[in-house]
C-alpha positions in Angstrom: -4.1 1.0 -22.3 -0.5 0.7 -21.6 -0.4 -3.1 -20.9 -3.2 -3.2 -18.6 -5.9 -5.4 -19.3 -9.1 -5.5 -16.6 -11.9 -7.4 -16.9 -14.4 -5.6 -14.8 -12.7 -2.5 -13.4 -15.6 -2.9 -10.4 -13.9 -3.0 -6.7 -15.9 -5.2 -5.0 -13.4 -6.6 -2.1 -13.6 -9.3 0.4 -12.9 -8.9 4.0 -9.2 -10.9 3.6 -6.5 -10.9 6.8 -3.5 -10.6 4.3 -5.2 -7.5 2.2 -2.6 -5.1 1.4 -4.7 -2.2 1.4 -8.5 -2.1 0.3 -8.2 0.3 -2.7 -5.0 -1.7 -4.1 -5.9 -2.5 -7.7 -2.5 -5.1 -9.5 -1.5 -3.6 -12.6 0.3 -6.1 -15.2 3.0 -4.7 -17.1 3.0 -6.5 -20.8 6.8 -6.0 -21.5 9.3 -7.6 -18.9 6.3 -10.6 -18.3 7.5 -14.0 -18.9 4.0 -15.3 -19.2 5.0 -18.0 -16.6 1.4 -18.3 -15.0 3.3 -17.7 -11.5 0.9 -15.3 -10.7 -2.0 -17.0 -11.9 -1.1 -20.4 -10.4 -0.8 -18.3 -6.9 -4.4 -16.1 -6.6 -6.0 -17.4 -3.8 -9.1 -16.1 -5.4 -8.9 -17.0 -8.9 -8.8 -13.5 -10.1 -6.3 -13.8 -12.8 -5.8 -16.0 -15.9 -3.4 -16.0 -18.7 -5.5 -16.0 -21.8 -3.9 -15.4 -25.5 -0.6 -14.7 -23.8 -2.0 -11.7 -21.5 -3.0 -11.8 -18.1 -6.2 -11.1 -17.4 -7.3 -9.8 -13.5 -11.0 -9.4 -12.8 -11.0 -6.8 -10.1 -14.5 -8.2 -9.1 -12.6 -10.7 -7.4 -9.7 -9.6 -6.6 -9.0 -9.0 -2.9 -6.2 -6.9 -2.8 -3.9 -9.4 -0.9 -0.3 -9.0 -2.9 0.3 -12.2 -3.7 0.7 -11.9 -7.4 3.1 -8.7 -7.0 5.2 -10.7 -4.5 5.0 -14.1 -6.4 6.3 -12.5 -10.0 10.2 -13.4 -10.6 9.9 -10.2 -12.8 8.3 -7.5 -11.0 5.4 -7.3 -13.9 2.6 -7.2 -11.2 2.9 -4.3 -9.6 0.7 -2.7 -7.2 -1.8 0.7 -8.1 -4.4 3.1 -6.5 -8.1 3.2 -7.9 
């Protein structure tokens, strides 16, 4: 699954001013991640965790904003198209 772990791949969004674009789904990219939390620390909507040194993102929550793509020091997050 190429480093891409999803808990629900359902796009439910929220109506959020900062939303990069409504059908922006993060991707997480296993190999240059530091597992520093940055990302998880900085989800205004709680959609991500680090669990068993993978970050998780339930798209169920997840409203598109950017934060955790802009956030990473590593450029692991990076932004994808349902």
């Amino acid at each position: 699954m190429n480093g891409i772990f999803i808990l629900d791949p359902a796009m439910e969004r929220f109506n959020y001013p900062f939303s990069i674009s409504m059908d922006m789904i993060p991707k997480w990219i296993e190999g240059p991640c530091l597992r520093c939390g940055a990302c998880v620390g900085t989800c205004p909507v709680g959609a991500m965790v680090l669990r068993e040194n993978r970050i998780l993102i339930d798209h169920r929550s997840c409203n598109g904003c950017g934060t955790c793509i802009r956030i990473c020091p590593v450029a692991s997050i990076e932004e994808g198209k349902e």
